[in-house]
Structures are given as structure tokens and as C-alpha cells.
N, CA, C and O of each residue as an XYZ file, in Angstrom:
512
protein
N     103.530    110.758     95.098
C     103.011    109.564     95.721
C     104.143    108.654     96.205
O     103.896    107.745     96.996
N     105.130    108.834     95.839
C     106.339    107.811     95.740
C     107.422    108.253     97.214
O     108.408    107.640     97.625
N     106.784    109.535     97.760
C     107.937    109.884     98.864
C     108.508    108.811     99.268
O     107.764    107.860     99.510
N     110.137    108.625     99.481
C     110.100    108.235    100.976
C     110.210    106.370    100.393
O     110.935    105.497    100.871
N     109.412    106.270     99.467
C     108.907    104.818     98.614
C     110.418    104.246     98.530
O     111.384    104.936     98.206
N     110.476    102.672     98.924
C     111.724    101.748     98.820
C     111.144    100.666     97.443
O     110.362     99.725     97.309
N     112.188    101.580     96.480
C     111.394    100.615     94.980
C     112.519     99.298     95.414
O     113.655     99.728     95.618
N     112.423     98.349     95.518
C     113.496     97.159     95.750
C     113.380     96.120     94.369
O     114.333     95.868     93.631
N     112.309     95.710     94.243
C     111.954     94.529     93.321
C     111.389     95.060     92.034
O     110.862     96.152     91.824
N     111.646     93.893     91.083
C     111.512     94.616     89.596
C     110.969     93.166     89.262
O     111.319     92.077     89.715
N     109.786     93.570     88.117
C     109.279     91.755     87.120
C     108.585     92.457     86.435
O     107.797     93.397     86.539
N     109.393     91.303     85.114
C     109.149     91.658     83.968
C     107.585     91.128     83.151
O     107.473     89.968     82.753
N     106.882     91.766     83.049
C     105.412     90.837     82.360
C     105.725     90.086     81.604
O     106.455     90.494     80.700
N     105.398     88.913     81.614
C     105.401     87.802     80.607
C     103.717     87.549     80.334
O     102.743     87.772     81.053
N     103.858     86.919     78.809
C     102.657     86.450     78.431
C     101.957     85.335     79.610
O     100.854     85.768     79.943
N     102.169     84.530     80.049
C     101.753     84.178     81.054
C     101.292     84.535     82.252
O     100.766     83.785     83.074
N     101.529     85.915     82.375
C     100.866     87.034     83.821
C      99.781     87.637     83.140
O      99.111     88.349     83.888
N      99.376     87.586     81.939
C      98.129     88.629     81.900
C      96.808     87.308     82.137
O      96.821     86.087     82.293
N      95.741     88.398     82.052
C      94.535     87.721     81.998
C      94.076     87.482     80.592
O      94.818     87.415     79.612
N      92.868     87.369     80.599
C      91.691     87.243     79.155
C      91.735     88.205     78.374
O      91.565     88.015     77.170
N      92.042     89.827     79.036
C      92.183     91.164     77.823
C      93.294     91.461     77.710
O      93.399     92.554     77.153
N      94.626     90.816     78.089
C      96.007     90.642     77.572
C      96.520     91.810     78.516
O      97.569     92.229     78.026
N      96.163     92.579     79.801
C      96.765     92.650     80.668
C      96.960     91.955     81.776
O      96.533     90.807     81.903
N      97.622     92.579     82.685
C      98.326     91.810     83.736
C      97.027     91.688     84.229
O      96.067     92.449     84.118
N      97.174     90.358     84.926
C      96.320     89.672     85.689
C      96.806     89.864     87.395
O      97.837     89.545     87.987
N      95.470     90.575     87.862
C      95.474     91.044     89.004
C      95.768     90.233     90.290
O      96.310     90.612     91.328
N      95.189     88.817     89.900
C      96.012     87.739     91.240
C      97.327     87.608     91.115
O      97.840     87.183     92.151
N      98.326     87.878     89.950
C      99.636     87.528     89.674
C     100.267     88.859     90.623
O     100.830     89.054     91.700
N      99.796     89.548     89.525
C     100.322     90.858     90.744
C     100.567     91.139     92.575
O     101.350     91.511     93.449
N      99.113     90.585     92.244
C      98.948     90.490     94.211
C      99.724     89.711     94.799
O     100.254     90.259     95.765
N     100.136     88.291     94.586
C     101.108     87.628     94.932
C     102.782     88.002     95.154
O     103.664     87.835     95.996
N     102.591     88.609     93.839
C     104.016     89.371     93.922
C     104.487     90.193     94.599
O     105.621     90.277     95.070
N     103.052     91.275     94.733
C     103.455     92.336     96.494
C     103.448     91.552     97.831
O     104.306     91.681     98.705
N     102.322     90.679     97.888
C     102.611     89.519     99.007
C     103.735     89.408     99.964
O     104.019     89.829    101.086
N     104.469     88.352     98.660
C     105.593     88.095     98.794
C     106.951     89.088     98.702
O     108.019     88.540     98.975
N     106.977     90.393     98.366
C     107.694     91.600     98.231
C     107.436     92.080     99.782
O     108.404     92.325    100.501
N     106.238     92.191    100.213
C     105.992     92.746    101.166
C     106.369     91.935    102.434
O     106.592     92.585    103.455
N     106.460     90.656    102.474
C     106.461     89.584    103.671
C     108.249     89.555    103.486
O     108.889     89.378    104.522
N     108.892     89.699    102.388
C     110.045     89.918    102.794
C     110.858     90.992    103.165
O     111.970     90.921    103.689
N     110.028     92.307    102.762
C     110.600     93.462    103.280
C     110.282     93.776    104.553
O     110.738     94.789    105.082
N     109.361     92.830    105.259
C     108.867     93.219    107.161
C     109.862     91.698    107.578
O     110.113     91.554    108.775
N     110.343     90.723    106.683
C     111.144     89.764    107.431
C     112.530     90.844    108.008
O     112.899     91.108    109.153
N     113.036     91.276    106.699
C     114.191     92.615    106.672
C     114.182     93.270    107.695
O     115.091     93.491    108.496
N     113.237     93.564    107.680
C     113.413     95.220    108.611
C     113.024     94.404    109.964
O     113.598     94.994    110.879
N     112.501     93.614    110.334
C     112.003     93.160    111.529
C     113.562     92.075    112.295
O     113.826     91.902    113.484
N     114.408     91.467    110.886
C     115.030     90.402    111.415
C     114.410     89.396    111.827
O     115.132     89.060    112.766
N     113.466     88.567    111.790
C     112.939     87.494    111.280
C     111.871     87.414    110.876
O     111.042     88.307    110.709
N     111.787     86.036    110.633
C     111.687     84.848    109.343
C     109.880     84.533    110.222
O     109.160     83.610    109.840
N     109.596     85.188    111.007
C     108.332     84.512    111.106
C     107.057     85.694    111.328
O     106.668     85.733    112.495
N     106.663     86.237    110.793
C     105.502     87.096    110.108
C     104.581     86.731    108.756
O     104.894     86.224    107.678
N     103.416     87.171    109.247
C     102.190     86.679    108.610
C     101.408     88.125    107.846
O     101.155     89.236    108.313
N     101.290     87.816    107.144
C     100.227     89.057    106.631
C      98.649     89.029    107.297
O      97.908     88.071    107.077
N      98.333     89.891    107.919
C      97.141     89.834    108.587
C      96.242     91.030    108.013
O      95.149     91.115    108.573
N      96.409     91.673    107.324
C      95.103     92.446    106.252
C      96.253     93.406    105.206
O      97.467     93.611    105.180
N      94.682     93.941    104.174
C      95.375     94.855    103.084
C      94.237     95.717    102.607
O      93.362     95.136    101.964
N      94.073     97.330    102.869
C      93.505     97.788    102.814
C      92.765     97.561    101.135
O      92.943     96.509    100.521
N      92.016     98.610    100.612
C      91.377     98.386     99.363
C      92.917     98.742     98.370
O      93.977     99.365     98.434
N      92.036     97.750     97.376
C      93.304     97.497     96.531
C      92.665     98.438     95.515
O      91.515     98.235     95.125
N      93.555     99.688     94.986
C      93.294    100.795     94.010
C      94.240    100.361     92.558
O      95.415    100.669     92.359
N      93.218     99.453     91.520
C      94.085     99.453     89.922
C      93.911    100.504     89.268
O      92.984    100.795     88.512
N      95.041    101.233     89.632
C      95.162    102.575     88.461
C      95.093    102.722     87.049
O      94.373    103.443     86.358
N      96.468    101.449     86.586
C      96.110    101.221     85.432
C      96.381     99.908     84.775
O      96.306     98.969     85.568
N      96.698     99.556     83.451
C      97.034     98.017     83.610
C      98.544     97.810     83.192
O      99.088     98.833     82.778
N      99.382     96.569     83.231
C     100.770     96.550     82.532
C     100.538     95.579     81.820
O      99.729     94.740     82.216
N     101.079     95.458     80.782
C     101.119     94.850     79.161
C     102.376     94.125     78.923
O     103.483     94.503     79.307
N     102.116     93.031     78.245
C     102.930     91.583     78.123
C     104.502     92.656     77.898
O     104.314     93.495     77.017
N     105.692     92.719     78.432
C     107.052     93.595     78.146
C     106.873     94.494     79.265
O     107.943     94.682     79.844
N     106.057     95.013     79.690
C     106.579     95.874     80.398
C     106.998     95.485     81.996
O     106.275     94.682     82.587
N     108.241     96.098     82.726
C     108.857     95.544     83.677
C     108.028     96.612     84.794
O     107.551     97.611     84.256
N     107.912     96.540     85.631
C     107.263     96.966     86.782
C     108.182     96.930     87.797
O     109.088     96.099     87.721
N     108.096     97.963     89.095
C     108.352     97.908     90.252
C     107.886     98.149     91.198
O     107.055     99.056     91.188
N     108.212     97.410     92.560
C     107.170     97.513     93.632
C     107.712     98.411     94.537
O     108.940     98.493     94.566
N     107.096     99.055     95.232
C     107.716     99.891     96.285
C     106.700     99.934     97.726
O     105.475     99.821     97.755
N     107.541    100.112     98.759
C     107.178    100.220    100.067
C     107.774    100.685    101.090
O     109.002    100.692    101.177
N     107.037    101.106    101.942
C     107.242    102.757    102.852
C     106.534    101.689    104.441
O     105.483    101.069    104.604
N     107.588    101.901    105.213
C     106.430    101.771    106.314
C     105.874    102.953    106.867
O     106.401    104.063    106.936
N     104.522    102.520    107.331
C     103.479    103.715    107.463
C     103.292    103.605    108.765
O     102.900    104.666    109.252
N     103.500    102.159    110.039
C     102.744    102.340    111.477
C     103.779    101.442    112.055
O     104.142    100.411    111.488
N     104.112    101.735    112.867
C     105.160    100.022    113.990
C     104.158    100.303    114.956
O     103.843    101.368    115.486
N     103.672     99.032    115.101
C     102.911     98.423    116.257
C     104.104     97.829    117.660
O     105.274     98.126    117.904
N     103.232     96.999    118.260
C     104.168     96.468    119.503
C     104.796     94.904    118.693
O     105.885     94.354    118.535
N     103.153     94.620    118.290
C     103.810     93.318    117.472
C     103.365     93.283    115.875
O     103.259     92.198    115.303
N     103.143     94.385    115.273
C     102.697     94.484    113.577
C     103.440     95.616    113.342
O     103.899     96.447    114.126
N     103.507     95.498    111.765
C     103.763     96.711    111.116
C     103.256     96.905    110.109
O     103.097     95.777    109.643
N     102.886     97.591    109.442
C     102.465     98.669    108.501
C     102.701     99.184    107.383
O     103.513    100.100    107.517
N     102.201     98.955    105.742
C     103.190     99.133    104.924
C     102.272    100.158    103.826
O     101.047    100.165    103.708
N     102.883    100.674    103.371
C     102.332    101.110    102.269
C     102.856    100.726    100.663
O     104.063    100.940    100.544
N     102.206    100.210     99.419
C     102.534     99.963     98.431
C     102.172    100.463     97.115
O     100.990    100.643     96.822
N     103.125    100.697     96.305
C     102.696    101.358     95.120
C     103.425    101.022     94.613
O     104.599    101.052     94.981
N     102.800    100.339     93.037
C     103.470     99.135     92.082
C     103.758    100.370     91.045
O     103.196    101.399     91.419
N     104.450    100.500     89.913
C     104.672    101.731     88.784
C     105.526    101.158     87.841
O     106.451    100.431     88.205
N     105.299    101.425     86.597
C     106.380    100.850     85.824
C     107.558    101.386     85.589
O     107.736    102.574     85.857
N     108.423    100.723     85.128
C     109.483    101.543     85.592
C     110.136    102.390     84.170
O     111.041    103.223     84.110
N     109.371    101.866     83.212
C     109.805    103.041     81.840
C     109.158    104.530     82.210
O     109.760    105.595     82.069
N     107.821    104.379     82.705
C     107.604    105.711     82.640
C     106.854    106.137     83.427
O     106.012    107.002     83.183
N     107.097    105.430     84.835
C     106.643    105.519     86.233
C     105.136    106.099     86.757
O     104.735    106.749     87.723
N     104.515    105.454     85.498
C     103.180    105.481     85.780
C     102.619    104.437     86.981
O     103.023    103.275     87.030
N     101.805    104.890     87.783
C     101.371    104.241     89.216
C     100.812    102.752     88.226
O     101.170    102.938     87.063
N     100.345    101.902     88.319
C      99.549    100.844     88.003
C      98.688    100.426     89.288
O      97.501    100.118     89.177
N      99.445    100.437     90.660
C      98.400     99.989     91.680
C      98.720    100.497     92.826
O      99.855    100.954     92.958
N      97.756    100.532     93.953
C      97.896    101.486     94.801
C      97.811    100.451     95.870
O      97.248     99.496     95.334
N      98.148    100.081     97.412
C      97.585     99.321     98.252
C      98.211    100.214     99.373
O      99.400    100.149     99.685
N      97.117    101.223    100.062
C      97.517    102.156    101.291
C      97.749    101.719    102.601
O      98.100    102.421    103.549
N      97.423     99.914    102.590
C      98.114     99.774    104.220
C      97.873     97.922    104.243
O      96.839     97.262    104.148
N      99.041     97.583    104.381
C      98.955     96.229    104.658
C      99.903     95.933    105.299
O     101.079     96.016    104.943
N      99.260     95.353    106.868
C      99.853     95.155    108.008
C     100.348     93.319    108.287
O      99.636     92.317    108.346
N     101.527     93.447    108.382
C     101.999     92.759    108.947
C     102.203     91.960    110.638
O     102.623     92.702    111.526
N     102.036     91.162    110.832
C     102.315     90.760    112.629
C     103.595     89.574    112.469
O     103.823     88.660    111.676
N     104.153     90.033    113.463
C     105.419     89.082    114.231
C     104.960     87.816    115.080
O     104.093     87.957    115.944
N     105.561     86.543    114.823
C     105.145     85.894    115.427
C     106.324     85.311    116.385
O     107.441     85.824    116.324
N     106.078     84.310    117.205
C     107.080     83.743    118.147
C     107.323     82.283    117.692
O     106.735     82.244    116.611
N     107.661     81.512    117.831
C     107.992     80.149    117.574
C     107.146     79.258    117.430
O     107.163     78.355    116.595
N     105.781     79.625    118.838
C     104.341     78.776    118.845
C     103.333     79.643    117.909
O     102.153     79.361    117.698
N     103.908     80.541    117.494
C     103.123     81.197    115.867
C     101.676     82.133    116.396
O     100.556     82.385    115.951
N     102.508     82.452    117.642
C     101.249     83.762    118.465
C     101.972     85.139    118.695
O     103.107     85.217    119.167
N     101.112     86.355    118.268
C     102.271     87.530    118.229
C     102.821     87.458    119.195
O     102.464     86.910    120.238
N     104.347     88.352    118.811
C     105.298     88.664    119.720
C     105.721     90.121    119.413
O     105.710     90.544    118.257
N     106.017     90.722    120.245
C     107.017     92.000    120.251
C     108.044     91.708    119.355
O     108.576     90.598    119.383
N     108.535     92.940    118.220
C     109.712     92.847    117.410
C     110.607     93.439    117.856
O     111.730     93.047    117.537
N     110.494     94.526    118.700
C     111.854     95.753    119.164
C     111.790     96.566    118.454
O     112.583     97.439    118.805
N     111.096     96.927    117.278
C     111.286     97.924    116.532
C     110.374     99.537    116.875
O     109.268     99.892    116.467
N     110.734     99.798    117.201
C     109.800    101.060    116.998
C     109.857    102.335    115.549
O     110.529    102.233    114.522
N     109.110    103.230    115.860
C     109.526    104.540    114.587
C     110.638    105.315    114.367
O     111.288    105.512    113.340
N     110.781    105.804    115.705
C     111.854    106.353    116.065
C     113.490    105.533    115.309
O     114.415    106.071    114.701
N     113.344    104.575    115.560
C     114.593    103.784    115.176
C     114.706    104.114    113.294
O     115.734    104.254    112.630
N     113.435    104.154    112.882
C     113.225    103.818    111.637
C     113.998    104.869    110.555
O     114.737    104.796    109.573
N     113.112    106.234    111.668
C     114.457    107.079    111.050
C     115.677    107.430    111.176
O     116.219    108.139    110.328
N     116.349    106.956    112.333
C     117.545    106.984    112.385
C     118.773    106.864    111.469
O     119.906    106.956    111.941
């Protein structure tokens, strides 16, 4: 599942990230790919102005528990003219069990007046 996968970011569960049954709490998480994800299309795009504009169904595999450190990973999956395309899969990192799955959450580029724009990027480049 992990081909190809850019593990970049690592967080550690704290008692304060779980929910009511003492795992991780699923809005904490989501935030965290969010923001993992809005900076890995700032990266690869070269700027600072992209919006998250959807995220396919969100698949909880399993849960992570107050200590355990997690990592996020992401693959781009589509370059648009002005979006891109990501794929995510969260896993812990002791024993790289999946915890969450999110198969496509697209990103768009914006311009200054905050309406898409063309990035320059295409696929081709990607593998280069």
C-alpha cells in the first residue's frame, strides 16, 4: 500500500488527541493530514496559496493509542491544470500498521485574487 508513499511527518499521541475510548480522536488526526497535506502541494507546487477542495471517503483501519508515534505519508496520484491530487496513508511507525486510509484529496492553486490558476507542474516532471 505504501509504494512510492513520501512518509515526511511524524506525531506523537498524547493523552490529549484521543477521544472518549482512549483512542486517537479522529478530528485530531484529520487536521493533521490537512495540514501535512496543504504543505506538501505548497512544496511541490512552490507556493503558498492552495486550498483543499475535497477528500475522498475517509477509511479508519485501525486506532492509535496514547504513546504511539504515527506517520503520514503521501503520493501524488493526478496533476490537473490548476489542482493536484494526493493520496494518504497514516501507519504507525513501530510496526507500520495502516491506521487510516484517504485515496484522493485534491488540492487547487490559487492566484493572488484567490481564483484558480495554472501551477506549471505537470506528471511528467514529477518523475523526473
Amino acid at each position: 500500500m505504501s509504494e512510492d508513499m513520501k512518509f515526511l511527518t511524524r506525531k506523537w499521541i498524547k493523552p490529549e488527541d484521543l477521544n472518549s475510548n482512549g483512542s486517537l480522536f479522529g478530528g485530531s488526526l484529520l487536521k493533521w493530514i490537512d495540514e501535512e497535506a496543504a504543505i506538501f502541494t505548497i512544496a511541490l507546487l512552490k507556493s503558498p496559496y492552495v486550498v483543499t477542495k475535497a477528500m475522498s471517503a475517509i477509511d479508519f483501519v485501525s486506532s492509535g493509542r496514547s504513546g504511539d508515534i504515527i506517520e503520514m505519508g503521501m503520493k501524488v496520484i493526478k496533476v490537473g491544470r490548476t489542482s493536484v491530487s494526493l493520496r494518504c496513508e497514516v501507519r504507525n511507525i513501530m510496526t507500520h500498521h495502516t491506521i487510516l486510509v484517504i485515496d484522493k484529496i485534491t488540492f487547487v492553486n490559487l492566484d493572488s485574487s484567490g481564483l484558480p490558476a495554472p501551477h506549471g507542474i505537470s506528471s511528467s516532471s514529477l518523475s523526473a
